[in-house]
VEXDREN-2710 file (C-alpha; in Angstrom, 1 decimal):
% VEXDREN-2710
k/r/px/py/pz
1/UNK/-80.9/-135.7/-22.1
2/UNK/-78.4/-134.5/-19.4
3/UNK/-75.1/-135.6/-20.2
4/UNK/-72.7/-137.0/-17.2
5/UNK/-71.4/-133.7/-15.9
6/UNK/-67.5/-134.0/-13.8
7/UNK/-66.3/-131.0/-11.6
8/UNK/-62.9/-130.8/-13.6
9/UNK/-61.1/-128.7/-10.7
10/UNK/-61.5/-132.5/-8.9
11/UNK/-58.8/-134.1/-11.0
12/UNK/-56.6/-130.8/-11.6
13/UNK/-56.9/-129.6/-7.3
14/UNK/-58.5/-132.5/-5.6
15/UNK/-57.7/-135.2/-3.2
16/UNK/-56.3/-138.7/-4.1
17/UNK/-59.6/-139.8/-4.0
18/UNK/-61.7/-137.0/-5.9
19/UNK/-59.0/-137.5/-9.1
20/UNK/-59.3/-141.4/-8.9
21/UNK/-62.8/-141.0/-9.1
22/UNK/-62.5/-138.7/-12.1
23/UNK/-60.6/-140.9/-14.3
24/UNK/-62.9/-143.5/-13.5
25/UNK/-66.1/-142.0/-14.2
26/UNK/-64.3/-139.9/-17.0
27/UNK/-63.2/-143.4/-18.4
28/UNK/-66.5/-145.5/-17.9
29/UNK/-68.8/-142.8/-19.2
30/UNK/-66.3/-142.6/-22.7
31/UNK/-66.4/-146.0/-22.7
32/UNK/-70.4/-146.2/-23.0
33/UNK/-71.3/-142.5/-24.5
34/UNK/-68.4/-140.7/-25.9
35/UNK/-69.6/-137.5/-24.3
36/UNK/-69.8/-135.4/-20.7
37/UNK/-70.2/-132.4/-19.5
38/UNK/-67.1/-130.5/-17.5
39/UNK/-67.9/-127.8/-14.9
40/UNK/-65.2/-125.3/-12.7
41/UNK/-63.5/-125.3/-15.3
42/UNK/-61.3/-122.1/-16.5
43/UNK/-63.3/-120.5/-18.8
44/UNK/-65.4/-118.3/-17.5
45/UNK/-68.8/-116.7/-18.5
46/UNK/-67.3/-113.5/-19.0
47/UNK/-64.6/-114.7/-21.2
48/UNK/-66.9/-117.2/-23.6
49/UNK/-69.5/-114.2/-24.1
50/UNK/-67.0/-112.2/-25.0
51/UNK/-65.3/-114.4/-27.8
52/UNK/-69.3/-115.1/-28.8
53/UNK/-70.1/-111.2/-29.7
54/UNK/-66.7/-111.2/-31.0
55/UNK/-67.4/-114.0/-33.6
56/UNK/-71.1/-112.7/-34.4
57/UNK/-69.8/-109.4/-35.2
58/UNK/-67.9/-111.4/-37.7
59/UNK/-70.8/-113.2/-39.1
60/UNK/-72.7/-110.2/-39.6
61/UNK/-70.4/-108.6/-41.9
62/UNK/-71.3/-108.0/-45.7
63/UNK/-70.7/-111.5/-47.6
64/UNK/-68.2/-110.4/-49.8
65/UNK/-65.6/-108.8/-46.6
66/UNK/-66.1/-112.2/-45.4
67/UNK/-64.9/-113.8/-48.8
68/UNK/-61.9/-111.8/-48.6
69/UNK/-60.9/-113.9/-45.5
70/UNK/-60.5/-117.4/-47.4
71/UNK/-57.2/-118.1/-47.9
72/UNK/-56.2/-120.5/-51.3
73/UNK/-54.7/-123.8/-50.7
74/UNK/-55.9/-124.3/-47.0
75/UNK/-58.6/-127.0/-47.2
76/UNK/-60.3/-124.9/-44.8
77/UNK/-58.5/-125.0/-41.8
78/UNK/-57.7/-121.2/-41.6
79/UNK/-59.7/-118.4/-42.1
80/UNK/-63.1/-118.1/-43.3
81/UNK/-65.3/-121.1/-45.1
82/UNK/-68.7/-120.0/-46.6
83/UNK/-72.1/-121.3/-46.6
84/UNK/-72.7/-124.7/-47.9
85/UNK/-69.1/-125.7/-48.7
86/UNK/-68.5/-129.0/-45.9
87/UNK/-70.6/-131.7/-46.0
88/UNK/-70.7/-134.5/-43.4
89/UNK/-69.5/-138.1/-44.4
90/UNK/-71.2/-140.2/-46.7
91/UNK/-73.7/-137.0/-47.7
92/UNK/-74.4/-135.0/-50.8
93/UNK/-76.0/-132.6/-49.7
94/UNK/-73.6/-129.5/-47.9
95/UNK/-74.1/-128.4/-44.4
96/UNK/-76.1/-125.2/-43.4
97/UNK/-73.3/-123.5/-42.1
98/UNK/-70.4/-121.2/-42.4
99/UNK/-67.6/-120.8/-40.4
100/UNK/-64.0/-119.6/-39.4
101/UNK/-61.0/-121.5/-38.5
102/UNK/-57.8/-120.4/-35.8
103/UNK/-55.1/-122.8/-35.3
104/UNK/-51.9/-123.2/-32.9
105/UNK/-50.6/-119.9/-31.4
106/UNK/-47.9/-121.8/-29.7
107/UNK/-45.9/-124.5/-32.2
108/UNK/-43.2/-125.7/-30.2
109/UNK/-41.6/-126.4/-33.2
110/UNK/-44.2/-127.7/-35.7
111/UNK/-44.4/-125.5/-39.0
112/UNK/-48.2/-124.1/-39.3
113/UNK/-50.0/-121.9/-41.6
114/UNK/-50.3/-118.6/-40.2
115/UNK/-54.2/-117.6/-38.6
116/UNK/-56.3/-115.0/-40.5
117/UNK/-56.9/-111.3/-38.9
118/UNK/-59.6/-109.8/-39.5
119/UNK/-59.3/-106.0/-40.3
120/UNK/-62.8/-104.8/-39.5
121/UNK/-63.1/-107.0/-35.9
122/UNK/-59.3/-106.2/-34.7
123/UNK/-60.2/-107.8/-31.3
124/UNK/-61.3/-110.7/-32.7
125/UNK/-58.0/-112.5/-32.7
126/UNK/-56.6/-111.6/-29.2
127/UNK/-60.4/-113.2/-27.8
128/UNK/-59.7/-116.2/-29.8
129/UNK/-56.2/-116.5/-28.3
130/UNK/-56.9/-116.4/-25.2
131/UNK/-59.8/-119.2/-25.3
132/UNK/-57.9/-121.1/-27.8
133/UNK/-55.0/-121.4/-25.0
134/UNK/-57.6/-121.6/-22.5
135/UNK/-59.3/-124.8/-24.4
136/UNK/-56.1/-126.4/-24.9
137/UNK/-54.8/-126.3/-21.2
138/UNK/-58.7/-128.2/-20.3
139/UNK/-58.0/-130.6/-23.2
140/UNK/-54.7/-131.7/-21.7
141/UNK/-55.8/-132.1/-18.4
142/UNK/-58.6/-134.6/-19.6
143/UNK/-56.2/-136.0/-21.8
144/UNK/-53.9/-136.5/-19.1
145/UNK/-57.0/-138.1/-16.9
146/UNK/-57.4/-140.3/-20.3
147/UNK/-53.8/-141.1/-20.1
148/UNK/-54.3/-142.3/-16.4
149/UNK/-57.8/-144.8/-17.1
150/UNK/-55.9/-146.5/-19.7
151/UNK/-53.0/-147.2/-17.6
152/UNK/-50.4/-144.8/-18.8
153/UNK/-48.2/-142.2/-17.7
154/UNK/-50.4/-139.1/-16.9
155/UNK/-48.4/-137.0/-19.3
156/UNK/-48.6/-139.8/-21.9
157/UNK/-50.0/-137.2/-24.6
158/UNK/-48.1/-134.6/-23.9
159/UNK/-45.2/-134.9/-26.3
160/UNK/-48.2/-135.1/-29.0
161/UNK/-50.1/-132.1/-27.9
162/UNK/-48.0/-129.9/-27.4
163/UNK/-47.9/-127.6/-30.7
164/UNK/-50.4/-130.3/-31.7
165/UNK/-52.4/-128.9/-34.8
166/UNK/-55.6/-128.2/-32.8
167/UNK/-58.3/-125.9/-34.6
168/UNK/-60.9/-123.2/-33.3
169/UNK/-64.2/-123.2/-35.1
170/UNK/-66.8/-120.4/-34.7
171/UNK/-69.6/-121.8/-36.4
172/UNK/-73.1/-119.7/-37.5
173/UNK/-76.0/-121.5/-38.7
174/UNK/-78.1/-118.8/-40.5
175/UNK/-82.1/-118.6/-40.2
176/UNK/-83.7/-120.9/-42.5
177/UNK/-85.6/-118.8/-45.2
178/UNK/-86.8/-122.1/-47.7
179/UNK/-87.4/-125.6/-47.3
180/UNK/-83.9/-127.1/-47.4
181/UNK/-84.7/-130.4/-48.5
182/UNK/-82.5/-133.1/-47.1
183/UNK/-79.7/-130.9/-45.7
184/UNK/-79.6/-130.6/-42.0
185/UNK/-77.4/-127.7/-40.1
186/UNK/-75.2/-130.8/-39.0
187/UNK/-75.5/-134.0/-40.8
188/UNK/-74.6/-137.0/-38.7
189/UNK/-71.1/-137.1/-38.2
190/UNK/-68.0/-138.4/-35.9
191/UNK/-65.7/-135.9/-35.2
192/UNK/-61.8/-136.5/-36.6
193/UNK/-59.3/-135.6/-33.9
194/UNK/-58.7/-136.5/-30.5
195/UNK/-61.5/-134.9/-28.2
196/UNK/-63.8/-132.0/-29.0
197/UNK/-64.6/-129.1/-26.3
198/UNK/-67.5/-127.2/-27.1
199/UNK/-68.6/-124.5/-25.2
200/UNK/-72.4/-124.2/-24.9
201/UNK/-73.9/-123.1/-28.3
202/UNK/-76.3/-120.2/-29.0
203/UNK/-79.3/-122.4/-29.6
204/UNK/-81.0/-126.3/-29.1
205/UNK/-80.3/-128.9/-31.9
206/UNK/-77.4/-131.6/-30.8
207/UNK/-78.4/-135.0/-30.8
208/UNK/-76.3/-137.9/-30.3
209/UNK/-77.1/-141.7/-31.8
210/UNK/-77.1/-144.2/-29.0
211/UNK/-75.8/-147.7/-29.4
212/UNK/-79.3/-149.2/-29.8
213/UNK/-79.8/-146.5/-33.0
214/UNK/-82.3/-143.8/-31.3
215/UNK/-81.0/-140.0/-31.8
216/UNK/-80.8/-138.3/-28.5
217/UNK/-81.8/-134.5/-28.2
218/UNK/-78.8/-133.2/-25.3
219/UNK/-79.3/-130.2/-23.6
220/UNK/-76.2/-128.2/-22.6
221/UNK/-76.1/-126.2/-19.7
222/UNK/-74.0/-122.6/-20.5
223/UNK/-71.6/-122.8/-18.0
224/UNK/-70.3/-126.3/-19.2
225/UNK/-68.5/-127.6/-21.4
226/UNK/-69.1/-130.7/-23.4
227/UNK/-66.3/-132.8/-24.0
228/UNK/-66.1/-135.7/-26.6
229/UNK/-64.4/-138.5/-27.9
230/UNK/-63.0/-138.0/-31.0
231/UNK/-62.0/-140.8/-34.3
232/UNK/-58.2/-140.1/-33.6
233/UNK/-58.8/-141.4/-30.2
234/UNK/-60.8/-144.0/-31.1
235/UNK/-58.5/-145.6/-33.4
236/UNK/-55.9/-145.4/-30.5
237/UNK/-57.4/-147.2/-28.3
238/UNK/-59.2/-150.1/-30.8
239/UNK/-62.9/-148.6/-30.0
240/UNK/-62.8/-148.5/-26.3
241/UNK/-63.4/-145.3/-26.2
242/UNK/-66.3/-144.6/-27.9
243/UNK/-66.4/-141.5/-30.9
244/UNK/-70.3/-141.0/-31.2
245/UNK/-72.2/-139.7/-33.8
246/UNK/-73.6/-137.1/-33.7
247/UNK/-75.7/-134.0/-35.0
248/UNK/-77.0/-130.6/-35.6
249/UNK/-80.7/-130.8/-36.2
250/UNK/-83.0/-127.9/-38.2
251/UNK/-85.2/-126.0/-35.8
252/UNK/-88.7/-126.6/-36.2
253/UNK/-90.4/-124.4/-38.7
254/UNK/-91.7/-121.7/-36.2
255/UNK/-87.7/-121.3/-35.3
256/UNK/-86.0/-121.0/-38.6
257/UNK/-85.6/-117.4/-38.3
258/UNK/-83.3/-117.9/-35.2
259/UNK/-79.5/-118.3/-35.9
260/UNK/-77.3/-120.7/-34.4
261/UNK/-73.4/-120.7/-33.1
262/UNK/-71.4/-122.7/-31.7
263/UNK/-67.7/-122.4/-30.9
264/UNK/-65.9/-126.2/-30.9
265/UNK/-62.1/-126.8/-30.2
266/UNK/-60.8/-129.5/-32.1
267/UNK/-57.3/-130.7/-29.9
268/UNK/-55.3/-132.5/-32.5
269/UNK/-52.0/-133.5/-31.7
270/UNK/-49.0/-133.5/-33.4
271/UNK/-49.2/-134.5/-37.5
272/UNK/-46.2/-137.0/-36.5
273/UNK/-48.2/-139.0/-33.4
274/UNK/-48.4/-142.5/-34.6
275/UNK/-52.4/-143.7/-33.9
276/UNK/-51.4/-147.5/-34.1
277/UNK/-53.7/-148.9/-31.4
278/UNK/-52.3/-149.1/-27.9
279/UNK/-51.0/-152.4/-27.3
280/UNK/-53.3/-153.1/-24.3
281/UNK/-56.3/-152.0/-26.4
282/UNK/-55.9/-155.4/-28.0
283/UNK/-56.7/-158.2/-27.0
284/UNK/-58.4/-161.2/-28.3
285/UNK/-61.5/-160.3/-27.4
286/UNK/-61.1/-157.2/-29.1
287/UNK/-58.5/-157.5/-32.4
288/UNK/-57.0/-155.0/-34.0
289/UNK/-60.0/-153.0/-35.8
290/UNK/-57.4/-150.3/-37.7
291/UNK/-54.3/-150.5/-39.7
292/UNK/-52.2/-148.3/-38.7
293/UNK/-51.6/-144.0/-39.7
294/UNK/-50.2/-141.0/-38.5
295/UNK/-52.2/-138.2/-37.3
296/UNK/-51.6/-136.3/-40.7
297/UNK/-52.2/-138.7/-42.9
298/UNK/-55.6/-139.7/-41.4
299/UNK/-56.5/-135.5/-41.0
300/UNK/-55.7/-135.1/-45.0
301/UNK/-57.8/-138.3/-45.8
302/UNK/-60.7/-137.3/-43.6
303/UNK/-60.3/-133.5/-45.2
304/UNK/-60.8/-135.3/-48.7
305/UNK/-64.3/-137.3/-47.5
306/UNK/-66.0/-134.1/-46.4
307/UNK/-64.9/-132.0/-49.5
308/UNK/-62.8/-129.7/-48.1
309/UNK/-59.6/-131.2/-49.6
310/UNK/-59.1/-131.9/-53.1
END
């Protein structure tokens, strides 16, 4: 499958027209898929391979230098997390995967824990700071576009992302070596926050569940981006934006030698943003499906379900 793909430089230097017709497509195809693809947008091939060697070199570091990078009392969401610690939802069995977490460079305010360095891969951290901020700036413009389909100020969001708590995941999926049973890279899973931006992974294996229940292999072009709907936004708008399930699939047997990573940016907003459904998001037809949270408290409960949180 080939997602929906929007020329983003359309909404951010277009004409009247070209950013109407954004929003609306942006809208409809959240509304029916959760997911699209984003070209001319402002990261560059140069830059995301760059930031990709960067977090390999990590990978491939001795498994006890690695180690020394988790920090206690995190829940994950700095620094390094090792193989077969998060599991998806609903699942026993852990994911295939390790990976390492950055979060806001720029806090406006908020009080964060402070991001991991790593001494052996110094340049790590500026390449991540500069994606990181590059990620965040195309979040907020489709957040803004988001803002503008469901009738609100374009810079509705912007008080909440700002310093929001967004996260930076470089993820590896190492080579299969034995039959791993029921665990899957990826276990079916929705993501928390309020859009995803992933930035085209190393190797095949997303699949996304449609609405009539039939998992969907997508292919993702390098130069995109694929941007999805995430719970947090969701919630906010009483399901009419649509956060889809989705996966990482295992390779088929003649592939488990080949590695996989991917590099998501989770935008989260502020832990103070209210996510009571937007008043207009409710309707008779469609009653209010959520009691209502704040950003935080819904992050820590969601940290709890897929064991990263105690």
């Amino acid at each position: 499958m080939q997602l929906p793909t929007l020329s983003l430089n359309h909404f951010t230097d277009g004409t009247p027209e070209q950013k109407n017709a954004f929003v609306q497509e942006l809208g409809r195809t959240y509304t029916e898929l959760g997911f699209i693809a984003i070209e001319n947008h402002v990261l560059d091939a140069d830059r995301r391979d760059r930031l990709y060697a960067a977090v390999k070199a990590f990978f491939a570091l001795p498994q006890e230098v690695k180690n020394h990078y988790t920090p206690e009392g995190l829940a994950g969401q700095r620094g390094y997390t090792g193989f077969g610690v998060e599991k998806a939802k609903g699942f026993d069995q852990p994911d295939l995967k390790e990976f390492f977490q950055w979060g806001q460079f720029h806090a406006h305010g908020q009080v964060y824990a402070d991001n991991v360095e790593v001494a052996e891969w110094p340049q790590l951290i500026a390449e991540v700071r500069e994606a990181f901020e590059l990620l965040e700036y195309t979040g907020r413009q489709l957040l803004k576009a988001i803002a503008l389909y469901l009738g609100l100020d374009e810079n509705w969001f912007e008080p909440y992302v700002l310093g929001g708590n967004s996260i930076l995941r470089a993820l590896h999926y190492p080579p299969i070596t034995q039959a791993p049973n029921d665990a899957v890279r990826a276990a079916a899973h929705e993501d928390i926050n309020l859009i995803t931006l992933l930035m085209g992974a190393s190797a095949d294996g997303l699949e996304l569940l449609s609405a009539s229940g039939e998992w969907i292999p997508v292919h993702v072009e390098d130069s995109h981006l694929v941007i999805n709907v995430g719970d947090m936004l969701q919630r906010l708008t009483n399901n009419n934006l649509r956060s889809t399930t989705h996966r990482v699939v295992n390779p088929p047997v003649a592939k488990w030698d080949i590695p996989r990573f991917s590099i998501p940016f989770f935008l989260h907003p502020i832990q103070s943003m209210p996510l009571d459904a937007l008043s207009a998001c409710v309707t008779k037809e469609n009653p209010l499906a959520y009691a209502p949270t704040t950003a935080g408290e819904y992050l820590d409960e969601r940290l709890r379900e897929i064991g990263l949180k105690t």
